[in-house]
C-alpha positions as CSV (number, residue, x, y, z in Angstrom):
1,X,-116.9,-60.5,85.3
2,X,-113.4,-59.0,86.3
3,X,-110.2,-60.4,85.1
4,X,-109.1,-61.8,88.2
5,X,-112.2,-63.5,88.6
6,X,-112.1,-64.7,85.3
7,X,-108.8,-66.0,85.6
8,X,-109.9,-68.0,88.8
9,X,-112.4,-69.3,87.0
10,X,-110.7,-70.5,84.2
11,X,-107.8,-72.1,86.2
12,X,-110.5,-74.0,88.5
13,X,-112.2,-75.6,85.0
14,X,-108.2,-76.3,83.9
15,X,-107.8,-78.4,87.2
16,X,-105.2,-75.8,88.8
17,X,-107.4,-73.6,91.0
18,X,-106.6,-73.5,94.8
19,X,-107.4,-77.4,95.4
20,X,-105.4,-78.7,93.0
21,X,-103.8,-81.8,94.9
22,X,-99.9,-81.8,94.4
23,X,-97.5,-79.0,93.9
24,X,-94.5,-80.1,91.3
25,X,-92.0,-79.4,93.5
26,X,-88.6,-81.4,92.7
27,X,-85.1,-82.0,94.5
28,X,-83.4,-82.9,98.0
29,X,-81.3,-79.3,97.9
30,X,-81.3,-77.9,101.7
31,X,-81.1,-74.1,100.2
32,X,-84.0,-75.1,97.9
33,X,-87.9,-73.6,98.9
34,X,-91.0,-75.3,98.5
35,X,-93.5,-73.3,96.1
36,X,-95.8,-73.1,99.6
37,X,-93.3,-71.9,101.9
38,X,-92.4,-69.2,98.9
39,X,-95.9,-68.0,99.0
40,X,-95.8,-68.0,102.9
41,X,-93.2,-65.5,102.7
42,X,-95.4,-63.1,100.8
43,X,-93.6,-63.6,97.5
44,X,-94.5,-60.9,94.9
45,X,-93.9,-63.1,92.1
46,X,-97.2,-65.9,92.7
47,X,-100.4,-65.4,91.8
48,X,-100.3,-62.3,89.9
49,X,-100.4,-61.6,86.1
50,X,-97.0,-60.8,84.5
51,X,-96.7,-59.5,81.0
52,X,-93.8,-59.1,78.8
53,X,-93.1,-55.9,78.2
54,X,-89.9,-55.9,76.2
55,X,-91.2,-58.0,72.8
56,X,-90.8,-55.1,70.4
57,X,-93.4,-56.0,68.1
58,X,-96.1,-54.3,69.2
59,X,-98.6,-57.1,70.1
60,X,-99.6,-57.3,73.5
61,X,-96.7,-59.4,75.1
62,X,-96.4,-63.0,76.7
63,X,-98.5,-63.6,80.3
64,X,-96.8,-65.6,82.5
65,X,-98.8,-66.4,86.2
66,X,-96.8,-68.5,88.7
67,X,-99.5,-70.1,91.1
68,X,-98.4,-71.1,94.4
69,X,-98.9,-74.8,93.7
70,X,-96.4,-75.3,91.0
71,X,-98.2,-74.5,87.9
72,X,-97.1,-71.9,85.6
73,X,-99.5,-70.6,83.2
74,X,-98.6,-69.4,80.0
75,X,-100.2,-67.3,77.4
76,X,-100.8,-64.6,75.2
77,X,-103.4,-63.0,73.1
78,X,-101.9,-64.8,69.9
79,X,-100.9,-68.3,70.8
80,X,-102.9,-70.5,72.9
81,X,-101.9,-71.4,76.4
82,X,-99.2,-73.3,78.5
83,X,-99.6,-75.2,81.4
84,X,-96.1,-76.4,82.8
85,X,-94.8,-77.0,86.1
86,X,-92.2,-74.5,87.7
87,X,-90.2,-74.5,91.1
88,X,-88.6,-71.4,93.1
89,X,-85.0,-73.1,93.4
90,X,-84.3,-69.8,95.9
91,X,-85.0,-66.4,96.8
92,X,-83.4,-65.6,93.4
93,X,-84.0,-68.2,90.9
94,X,-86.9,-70.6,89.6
95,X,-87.4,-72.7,86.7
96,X,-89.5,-74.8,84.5
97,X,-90.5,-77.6,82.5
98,X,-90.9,-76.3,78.7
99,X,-91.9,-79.5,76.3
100,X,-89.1,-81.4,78.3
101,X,-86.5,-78.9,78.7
102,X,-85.9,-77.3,82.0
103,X,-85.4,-73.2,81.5
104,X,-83.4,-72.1,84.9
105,X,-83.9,-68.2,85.5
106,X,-82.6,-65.7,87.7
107,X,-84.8,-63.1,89.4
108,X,-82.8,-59.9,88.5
109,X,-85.8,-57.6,89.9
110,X,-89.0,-58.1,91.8
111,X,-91.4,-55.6,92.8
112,X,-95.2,-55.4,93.0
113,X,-95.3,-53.8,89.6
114,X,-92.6,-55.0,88.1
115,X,-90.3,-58.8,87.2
116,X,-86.8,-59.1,85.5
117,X,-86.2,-62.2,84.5
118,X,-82.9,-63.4,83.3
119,X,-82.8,-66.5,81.4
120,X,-79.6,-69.0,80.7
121,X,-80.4,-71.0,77.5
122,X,-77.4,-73.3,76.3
123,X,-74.7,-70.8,76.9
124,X,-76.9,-67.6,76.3
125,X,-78.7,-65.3,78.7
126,X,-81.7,-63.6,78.0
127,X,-83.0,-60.7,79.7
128,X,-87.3,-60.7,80.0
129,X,-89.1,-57.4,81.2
130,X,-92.5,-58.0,82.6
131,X,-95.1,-55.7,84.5
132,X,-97.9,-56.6,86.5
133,X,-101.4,-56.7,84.5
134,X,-104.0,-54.4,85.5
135,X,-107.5,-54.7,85.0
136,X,-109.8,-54.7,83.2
137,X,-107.7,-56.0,80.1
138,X,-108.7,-57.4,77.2
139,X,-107.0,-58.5,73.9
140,X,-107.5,-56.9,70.8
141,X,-108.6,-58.0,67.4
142,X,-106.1,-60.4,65.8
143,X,-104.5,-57.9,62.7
144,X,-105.6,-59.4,59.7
């Protein structure tokens, strides 16, 4: 089975696959998007693999997938996963629920291959570095 097809078929057993009832989708804002008209617009950043690329350790980084219908999944070969809700506040910012704090992040770049992410927490910013994951992928061995 292919990655993708793996993933698909683990998010449909999580409850989060294409039919999943209710995007989380907050706010009256006017300049604010819906996560569905975002993914009408044929917005690079849903539905695709993003790992972090900038960790510096030298383990395989952080996976972060922002499905269209609010859910963000999180996860990494070394930690188990994340599910959390997320909304695209505009063209160039999004945030989401992490164990009840909201992390606001600008989009500093986004391409097909490549995400910038710049996150504000308290009074810091921190920069993320992702690229898109290609297939086939698998993690290695956990270092003993």
């Amino acid at each position: 089975m292919d990655t993708k097809a793996a993933i698909i078929a683990l998010m449909s057993v999580w409850g989060v696959g294409i039919c999943a009832p209710a995007p989380a989708i907050a706010g009256d804002s006017s300049d604010q998007m819906s996560v569905e008209d975002a993914a009408a617009a044929d917005n690079q950043l849903l539905n695709r693999v993003w790992v972090r690329t900038d960790t510096g350790d030298g383990l395989p980084g952080v996976m972060q997938i922002f499905l269209a219908d609010g859910t963000l999944v999180s996860d990494s070969c070394w930690e188990t996963y994340r599910l959390s809700t997320w909304q695209q506040l505009s063209k160039t910012a999004i945030s989401w629920d992490e164990d009840g704090v909201t992390i606001n992040a600008d989009i500093a770049e986004l391409s097909d291959r490549e995400l910038v992410l710049k996150l504000t927490l308290g009074s810091d910013i921190q920069e993320q570095h992702f690229t898109a994951a290609s297939t086939p992928y698998l993690c290695p061995d956990i270092p003993k």
